[in-house]
SEMARDO-273266 format. One record per residue (C-alpha): residue in three letters; z, y, x. Coordinates in steps of 0.5 Angstrom, whole numbers, plus 500, padded with zeros to 3 digits. Each point is the difference from the previous one (the first is absolute). Example, Ala and Ser with C-alpha at 12.3 -4.5 7.8 and 13.67 -1.06 7.14 Angstrom:
BEGIN
Ala516491525
Ser498507502
//
This chain:
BEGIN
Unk429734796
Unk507504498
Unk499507496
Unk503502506
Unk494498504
Unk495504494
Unk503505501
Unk500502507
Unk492496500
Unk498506496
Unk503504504
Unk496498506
Unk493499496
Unk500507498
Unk504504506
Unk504502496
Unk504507503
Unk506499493
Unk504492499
Unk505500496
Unk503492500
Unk504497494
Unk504495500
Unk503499507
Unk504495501
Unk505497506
Unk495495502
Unk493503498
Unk497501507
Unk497507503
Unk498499505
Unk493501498
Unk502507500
Unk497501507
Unk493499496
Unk501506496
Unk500506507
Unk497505496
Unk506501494
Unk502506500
Unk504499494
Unk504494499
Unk505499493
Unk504494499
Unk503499493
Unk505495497
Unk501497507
Unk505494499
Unk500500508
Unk505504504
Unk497501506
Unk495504502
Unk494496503
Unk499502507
Unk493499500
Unk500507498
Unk499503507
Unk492498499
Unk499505495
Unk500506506
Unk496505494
Unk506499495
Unk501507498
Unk505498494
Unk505494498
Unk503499493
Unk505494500
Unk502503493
Unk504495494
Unk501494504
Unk506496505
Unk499503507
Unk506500504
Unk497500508
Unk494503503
Unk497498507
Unk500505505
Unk493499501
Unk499506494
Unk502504505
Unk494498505
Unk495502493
Unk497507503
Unk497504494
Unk506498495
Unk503506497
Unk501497493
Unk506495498
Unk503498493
Unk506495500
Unk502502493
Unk504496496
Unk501494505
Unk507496503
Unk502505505
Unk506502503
Unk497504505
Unk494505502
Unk496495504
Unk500501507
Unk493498502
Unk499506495
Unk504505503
Unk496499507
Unk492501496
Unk500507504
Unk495503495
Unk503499494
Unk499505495
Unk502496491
Unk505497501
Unk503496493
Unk507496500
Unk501501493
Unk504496496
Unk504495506
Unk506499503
Unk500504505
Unk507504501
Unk498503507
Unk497506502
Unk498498508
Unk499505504
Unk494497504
Unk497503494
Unk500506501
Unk495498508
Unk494499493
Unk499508501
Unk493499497
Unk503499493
Unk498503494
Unk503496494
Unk507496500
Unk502497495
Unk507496498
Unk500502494
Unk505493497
Unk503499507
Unk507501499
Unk502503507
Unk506501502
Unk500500507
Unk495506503
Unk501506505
Unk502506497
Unk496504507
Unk494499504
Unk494502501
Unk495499494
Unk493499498
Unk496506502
Unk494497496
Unk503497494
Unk497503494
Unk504495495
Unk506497499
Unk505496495
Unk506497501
Unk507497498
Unk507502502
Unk505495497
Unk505501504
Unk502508504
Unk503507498
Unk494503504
Unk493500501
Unk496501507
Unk499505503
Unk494497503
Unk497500493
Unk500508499
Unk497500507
Unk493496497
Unk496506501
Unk493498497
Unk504497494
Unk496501493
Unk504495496
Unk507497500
Unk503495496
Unk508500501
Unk505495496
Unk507501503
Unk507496496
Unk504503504
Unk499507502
Unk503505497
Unk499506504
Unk493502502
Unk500506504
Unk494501505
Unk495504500
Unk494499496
Unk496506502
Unk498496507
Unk495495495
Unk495506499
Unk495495498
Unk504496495
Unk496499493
Unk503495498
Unk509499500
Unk503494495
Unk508499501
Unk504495497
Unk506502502
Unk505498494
Unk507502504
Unk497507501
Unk503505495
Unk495506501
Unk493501500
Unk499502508
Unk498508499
Unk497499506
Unk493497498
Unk499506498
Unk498502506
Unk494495501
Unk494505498
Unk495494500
Unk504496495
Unk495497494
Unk504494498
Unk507500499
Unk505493497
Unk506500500
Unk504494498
Unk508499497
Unk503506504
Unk505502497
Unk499507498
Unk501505493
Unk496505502
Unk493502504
Unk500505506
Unk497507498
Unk498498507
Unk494494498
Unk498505494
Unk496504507
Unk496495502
Unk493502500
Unk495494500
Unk505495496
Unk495495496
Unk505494499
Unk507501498
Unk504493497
Unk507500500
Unk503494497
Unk508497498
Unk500508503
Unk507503495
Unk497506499
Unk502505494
Unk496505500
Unk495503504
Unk499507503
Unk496506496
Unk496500507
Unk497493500
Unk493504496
Unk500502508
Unk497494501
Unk493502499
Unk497494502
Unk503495497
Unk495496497
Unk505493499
Unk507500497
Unk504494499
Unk507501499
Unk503493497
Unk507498499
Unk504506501
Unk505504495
Unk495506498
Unk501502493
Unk494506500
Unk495503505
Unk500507502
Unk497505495
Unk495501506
Unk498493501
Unk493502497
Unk499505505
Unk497494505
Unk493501499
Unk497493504
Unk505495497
Unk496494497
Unk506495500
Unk507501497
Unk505494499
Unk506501498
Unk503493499
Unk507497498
Unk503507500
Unk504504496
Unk495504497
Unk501503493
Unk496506500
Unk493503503
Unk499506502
Unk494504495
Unk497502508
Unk498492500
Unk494502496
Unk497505506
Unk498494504
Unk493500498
Unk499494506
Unk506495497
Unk496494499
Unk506495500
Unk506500497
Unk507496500
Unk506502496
Unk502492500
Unk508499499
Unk501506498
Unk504502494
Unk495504497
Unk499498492
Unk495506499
Unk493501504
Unk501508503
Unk496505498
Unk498500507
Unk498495500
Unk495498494
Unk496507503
Unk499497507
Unk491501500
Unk498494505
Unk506496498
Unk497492502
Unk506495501
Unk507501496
Unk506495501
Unk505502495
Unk507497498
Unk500495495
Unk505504495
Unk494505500
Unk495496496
Unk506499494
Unk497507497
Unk492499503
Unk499507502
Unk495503496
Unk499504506
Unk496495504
Unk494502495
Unk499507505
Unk499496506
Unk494498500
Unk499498507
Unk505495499
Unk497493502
Unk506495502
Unk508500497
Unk505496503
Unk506497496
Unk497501494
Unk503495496
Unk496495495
Unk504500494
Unk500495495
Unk497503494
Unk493502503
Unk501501507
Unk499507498
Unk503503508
Unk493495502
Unk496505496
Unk502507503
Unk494499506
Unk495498495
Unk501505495
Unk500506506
Unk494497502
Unk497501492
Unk503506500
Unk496503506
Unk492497497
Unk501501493
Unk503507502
Unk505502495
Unk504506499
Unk507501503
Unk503500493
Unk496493497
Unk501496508
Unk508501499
Unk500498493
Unk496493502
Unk505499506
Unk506502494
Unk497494497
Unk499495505
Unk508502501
Unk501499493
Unk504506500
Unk500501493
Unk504507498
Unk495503505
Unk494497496
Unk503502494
Unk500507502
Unk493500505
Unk496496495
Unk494503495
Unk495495496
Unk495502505
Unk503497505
Unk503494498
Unk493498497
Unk498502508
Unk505496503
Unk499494495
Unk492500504
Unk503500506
Unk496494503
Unk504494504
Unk507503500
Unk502497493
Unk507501502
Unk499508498
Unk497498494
Unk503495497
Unk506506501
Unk496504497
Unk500496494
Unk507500500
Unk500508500
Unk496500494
Unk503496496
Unk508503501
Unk496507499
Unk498498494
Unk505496497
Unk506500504
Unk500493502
Unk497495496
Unk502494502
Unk506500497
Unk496500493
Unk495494501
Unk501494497
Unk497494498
Unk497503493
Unk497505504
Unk492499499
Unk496503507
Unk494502502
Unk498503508
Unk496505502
Unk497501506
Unk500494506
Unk506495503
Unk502495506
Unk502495495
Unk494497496
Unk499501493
Unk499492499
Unk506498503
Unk504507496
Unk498498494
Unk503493502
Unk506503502
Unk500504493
Unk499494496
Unk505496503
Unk506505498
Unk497502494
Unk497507501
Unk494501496
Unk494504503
Unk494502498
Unk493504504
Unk500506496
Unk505506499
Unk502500493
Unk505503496
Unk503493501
Unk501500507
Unk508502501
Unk499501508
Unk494501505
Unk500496507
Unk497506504
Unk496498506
Unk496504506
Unk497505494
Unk493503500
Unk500508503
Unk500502492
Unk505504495
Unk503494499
Unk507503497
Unk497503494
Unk499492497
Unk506496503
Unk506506501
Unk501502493
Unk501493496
Unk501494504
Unk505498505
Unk497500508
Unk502493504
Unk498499507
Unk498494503
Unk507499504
Unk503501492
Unk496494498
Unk501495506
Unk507502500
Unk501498492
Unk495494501
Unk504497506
Unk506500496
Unk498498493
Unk495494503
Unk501493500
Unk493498501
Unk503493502
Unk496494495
Unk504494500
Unk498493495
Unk508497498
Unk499494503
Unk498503507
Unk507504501
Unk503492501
Unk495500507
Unk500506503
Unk505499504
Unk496494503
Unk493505500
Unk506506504
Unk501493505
Unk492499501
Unk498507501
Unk506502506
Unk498493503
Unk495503504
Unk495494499
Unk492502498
Unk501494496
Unk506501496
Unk497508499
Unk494497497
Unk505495494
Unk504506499
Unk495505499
Unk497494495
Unk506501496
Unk501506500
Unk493500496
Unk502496495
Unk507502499
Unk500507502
Unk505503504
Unk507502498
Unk503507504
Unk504497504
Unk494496505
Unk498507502
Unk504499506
Unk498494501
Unk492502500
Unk501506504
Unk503495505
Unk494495500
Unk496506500
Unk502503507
Unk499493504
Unk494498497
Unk496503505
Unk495495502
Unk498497494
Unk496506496
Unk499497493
Unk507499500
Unk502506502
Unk495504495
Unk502496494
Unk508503502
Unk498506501
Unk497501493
Unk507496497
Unk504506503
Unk495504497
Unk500498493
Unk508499499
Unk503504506
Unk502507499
Unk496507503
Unk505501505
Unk498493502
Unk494501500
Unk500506504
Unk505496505
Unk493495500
Unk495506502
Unk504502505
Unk499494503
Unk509499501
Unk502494503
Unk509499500
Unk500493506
Unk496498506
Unk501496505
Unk500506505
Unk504505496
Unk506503501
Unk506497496
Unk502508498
Unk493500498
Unk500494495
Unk507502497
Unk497507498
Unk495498498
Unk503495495
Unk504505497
Unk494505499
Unk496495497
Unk506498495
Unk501508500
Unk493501497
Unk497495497
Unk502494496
Unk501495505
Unk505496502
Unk504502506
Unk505494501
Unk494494499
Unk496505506
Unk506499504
Unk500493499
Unk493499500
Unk501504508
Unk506496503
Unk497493498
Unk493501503
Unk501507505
Unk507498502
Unk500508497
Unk504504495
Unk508498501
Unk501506502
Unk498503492
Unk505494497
Unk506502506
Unk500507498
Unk499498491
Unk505503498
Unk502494496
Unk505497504
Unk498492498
Unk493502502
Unk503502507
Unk504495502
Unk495495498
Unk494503505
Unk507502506
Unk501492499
Unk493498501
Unk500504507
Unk506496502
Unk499495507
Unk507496500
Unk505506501
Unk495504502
Unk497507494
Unk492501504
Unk498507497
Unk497500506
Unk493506498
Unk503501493
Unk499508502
Unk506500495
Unk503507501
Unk507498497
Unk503493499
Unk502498493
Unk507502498
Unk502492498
Unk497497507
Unk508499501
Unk500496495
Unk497494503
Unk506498504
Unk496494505
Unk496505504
Unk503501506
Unk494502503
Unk495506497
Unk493502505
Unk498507496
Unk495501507
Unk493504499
Unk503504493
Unk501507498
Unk508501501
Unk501506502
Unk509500500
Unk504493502
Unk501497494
Unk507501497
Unk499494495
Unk501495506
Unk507503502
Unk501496493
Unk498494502
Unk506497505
Unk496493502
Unk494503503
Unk500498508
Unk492503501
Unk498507499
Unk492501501
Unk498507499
Unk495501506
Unk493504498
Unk503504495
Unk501508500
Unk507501500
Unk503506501
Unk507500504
Unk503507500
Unk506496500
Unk501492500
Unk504498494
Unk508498502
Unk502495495
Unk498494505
Unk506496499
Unk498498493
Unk495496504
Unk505495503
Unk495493502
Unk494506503
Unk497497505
Unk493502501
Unk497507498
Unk493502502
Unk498508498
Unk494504503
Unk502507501
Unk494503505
Unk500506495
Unk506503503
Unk499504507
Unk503496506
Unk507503501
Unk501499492
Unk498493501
Unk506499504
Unk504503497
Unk499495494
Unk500495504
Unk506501504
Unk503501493
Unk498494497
Unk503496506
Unk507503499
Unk499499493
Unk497492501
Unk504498506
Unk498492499
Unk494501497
Unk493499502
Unk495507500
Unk494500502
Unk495505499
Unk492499500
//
């Protein structure tokens, strides 16, 4: 018995009312729906089959047929015959038309054809009178009436207009209407009148060669929600700002510059999205919207918010992303049950100290996570600590000074009270290792400077690093330390401080280094690498050992190492044999601790992050940034991991395509080369190397699936080239480049242009055809 065949006997076993069928297929046999009479709702997904079964006429009580996501293209007629059916989905299938056995079932009131081919509004349409939803949302119609009679029941409806300088007027005679969905490419001009819609709540308009807001929407008194989509209008009718029951208003790709003082009349507006605009500020009034709880006010031109923001007692989201804003506005950081910030990036190059006065805030979006401590991931739980400690305004904006590591304005907040508080603050070491730092230049004006390696150290308080492996770490360069505070010690290394007056005893006569200062001075200083003479002549063959991937060879080498030490230039070599050592646990621990012991505190911080540079499922971006990190910020290698990454992973050309050594470069371009052919295919390269044309052989160049977004002009240097390949990248045509004829022998040239609209993708066609008349142009 098929799955089929399961799956209708349980259907029948258990007199199910509900079926929904998986898997049918051009020979799966339906007949056995004659069994199931009781069905009244009957779904069919991801049918490879084309053809309706007719079985379907012994369902008589089917109510609801949904043939959504698969590959119809005919119906019997026999559908017509089904006497209670009033409900069909035919959403996303292969149709080219509105089926016929559809238009004649007469009780028909949800009709969804979304997401078709279908070009034609058939006027047998309008005899289902009984309709209340029709939606062609994606069908592209360019063949429809413009009179008839309408839908006297019809309460929903979205539809697409390709091609027509003007809507129906059928349309505006839906009386019952409550919600309309219209996108038109071609009309310009929209002059019926709205008011015949009296029961419209919901209007979206997408009508990108419109130049003007209809200022007869204001006329719909019932409108609750109101989207309007790429028109082109600068300004917003003073007539929409008396709408009285607007909840809902979206303008997007809408140009406007401003908006009127009036907009404060829409007293009703809970929800206000404005994205992708040219607004540079809002009204003074804008706070007088007493029920806003949403603002979005993206990819905008944003560069001030008005002090009445801080009005909006209910505002619960916010969102100034891609706005040129570099300052969090006062407005802002009063809002009282603020929840959600998004922010423009170039906001958190100063980490407002004002984020400590929101104390609702419990999620912040494009809040980067720096290098050096991820500070921006630190904002939330800071905010949250704030609130349960319950700390006063002035000492809540000092910690978030700190975490923002502001240090003019720590320098001026700070007092001994509250950097003894700051260094207590529990979980966060971000601030209180900067406010570590703070005491240490308040006292003594940037210490690091007179550290040295005669300095005689003792700590005070507690640390991440351990005592034992400080002290080792100090041994090994030559700095002496000992327990107790005595006339002896030149500098104390300060930690998490007892709640005690500590100043009187360290400020007066001994310089204050921090736990940074010291990492800083012993990564510098350190060269903890044991190595015996004769060990050095080997190294090479343990480097070979450890990077060969073999449990065995990992096993001989790590003997090795035990005996003869391990110079500093193998550490790349164990980090290598550490990260693919995942099965074997003993080995992977063994090199875990010899990363520990002779690698650097910026390595070991990479290791605790648990940070991985290749993989098989990696992106090679991914893998060339990450080289480049590791090499960065630690010690390690970059050109041996990238190595290592192309021989085993197939993975890192592009970090030696784009070295700014020029042999280094031309050595991994070569690699790529098939014959004639230069594959860069999936490099995610961004540019191309300048000395590419210096390899004459290539005459071929696939650069398909990268990040280019301009046609390279480095290959008009390179005459010999008789194929092009820049399919799925994201180039950007304002105007195609017009030096051609330096590409004599072109004779193929492959590019992906889907991001233009359609008339600017003709246009760059018809010009690439004139520029390469004997050229081949294919566009994916």
């Amino acid at each position: 018995m098929n799955y089929i065949d399961r799956q209708i006997d349980e259907a029948i076993r258990n007199k199910y009312d509900f079926f929904e069928l998986y898997g049918f297929n051009k020979d799966t046999n339906l007949e056995r729906l004659a069994e199931l009479p009781h069905l009244k709702e009957f779904r069919i997904n991801y049918g490879e089959g084309d053809t309706l079964p007719s079985s379907i006429r012994h369902l008589k009580k089917l109510q609801l047929l949904n043939l959504n996501n698969n590959k119809f293209k005919f119906f019997p007629e026999e559908i017509k015959s089904l006497p209670l059916l009033n409900h069909i989905d035919i959403s996303t299938n292969l149709l080219t038309e509105i089926p016929s056995p559809v238009l004649g079932v007469k009780g028909l009131k949800f009709l969804f054809c979304k997401k078709n081919d279908i070009k034609s509004f058939p006027e047998e349409l309008f005899n289902l009178d009984q309709l209340e939803i029709l939606d062609l949302t994606g069908c592209p119609l360019s063949n429809y009436p413009i009179e008839g009679p309408g839908f006297p029941q019809l309460q929903k409806m979205s539809i697409y207009f390709k091609t027509g300088n003007q809507l129906p007027a059928w349309i505006f005679e839906c009386s019952q209407l409550e919600e309309l969905i219209i996108r038109a490419d071609q009309l310009s001009i929209l002059d019926f009148d709205f008011s015949k819609l009296k029961k419209l709540k919901t209007l979206k308009l997408n009508l990108p060669k419109l130049q003007s807001i209809p200022e007869e929407i204001g006329q719909l008194d019932q409108l609750d929600h109101l989207e309007i989509n790429r028109i082109k209008a600068t300004t917003f009718p003073e007539a929409l700002c008396q709408l009285p029951l607007l909840r809902i208003l979206v303008l997007n790709a809408v140009p406007l510059v401003e908006l009127p003082s009036s907009f404060c009349k829409l007293k009703t507006l809970k929800q206000c999205t404005i994205k992708k605009g040219k607004l540079t500020t809002l009204p003074e009034s804008f706070g007088q919207l007493p029920h806003l709880y949403s603002l979005i006010l993206s990819n905008s031109k944003i560069e001030s918010i008005p002090d009445s923001l801080a009005q909006l007692d209910k505002l619960l989201v916010l969102d100034l992303s891609g706005n040129p804003l570099d300052h969090l506005p006062k407005g802002v950081e009063k809002l009282p049950s603020l929840e959600y910030f998004k922010a423009p990036i170039s906001l958190f190059e100063s980490m407002p100290i004002g984020f400590a006065n929101m104390s609702k805030l419990n999620k912040i979006e494009n809040a980067p996570n720096l290098a050096s401590g991820r500070k921006g991931y630190w904002i939330i739980p800071l905010i949250k600590l704030i609130n349960k400690e319950k700390f006063e305004k002035d000492f809540a904006e000092f910690l978030m000074a700190l975490l923002a590591e502001n240090e003019e304005e720590c320098l001026k907040r700070a007092n001994d009270h509250w950097l003894i508080r700051a260094m207590s603050i529990p979980r966060i070491d971000f601030v209180r290792i900067y406010a570590e730092e703070i005491i240490a230049i308040r006292y003594h004006q940037k210490p690091d400077k007179e550290l040295n390696k005669d300095a005689v150290l003792t700590r005070y308080g507690s640390f991440n690093m351990s005592l034992k492996q400080m002290k080792e770490n100090l041994k090994n360069i030559g700095l002496k330390y000992q327990t107790k505070n005595t006339a002896a010690v030149s500098h104390v290394l300060i930690g998490k401080l007892p709640k005690k007056d500590w100043a009187s005893e360290l400020q007066d006569h001994q310089v204050l280094i921090t736990e940074k200062i010291i990492g800083r001075f012993i990564e510098k200083e350190d060269t903890p690498y044991l190595m015996d003479k004769d060990f050095e002549s080997s190294s090479a063959s343990v480097g070979q050992l450890l990077k060969s991937g073999q449990e065995d060879n990992i096993q001989i080498a790590l003997e090795m190492i035990k005996t003869g030490g391990l110079p500093g230039h193998l550490i790349t070599a164990v980090f290598i044999a550490y990260q693919e050592s995942g099965r074997n646990v003993n080995i992977r621990r063994s090199l875990q601790r010899l990363l520990k012991q002779y690698g650097s505190l910026k390595l070991q911080q990479k290791l605790k992050k648990g940070f991985y540079y290749f993989g098989y499922n990696y992106f090679e971006a991914t893998v060339r940034d990450s080289i480049k990190k590791y090499a960065q910020d630690t010690e390690l290698n970059a050109d041996e991991m990238a190595e290592y990454s192309i021989l085993k992973k197939q993975q890192g050309y592009s970090y030696f395509i784009l070295h700014e050594d020029k042999t280094k470069s031309l050595k991994a371009l070569k690699q790529r080369m098939e014959g004639d052919l230069l594959n860069l295919k999936a490099m995610q390269l961004g540019l191309l190397p300048n000395h590419i044309k210096d390899i004459k052989e290539i005459k071929k160049i696939d650069l398909n699936q990268n990040l280019l977004k301009r046609f390279p002009m480095l290959l008009f240097e390179m005459p010999q080239l008789e194929s092009i390949d820049l399919k799925n990248n994201y180039l950007l045509f304002s105007s195609i480049p017009k030096n051609w004829e330096a590409l004599p022998h072109l004779q193929s040239l492959t590019l992906t242009i889907s991001n233009l609209t359609k008339k600017q993708q003709e246009k760059v066609k018809k010009n690439l055809e004139l520029a390469l008349p004997n050229c081949k142009i294919t566009y994916p």
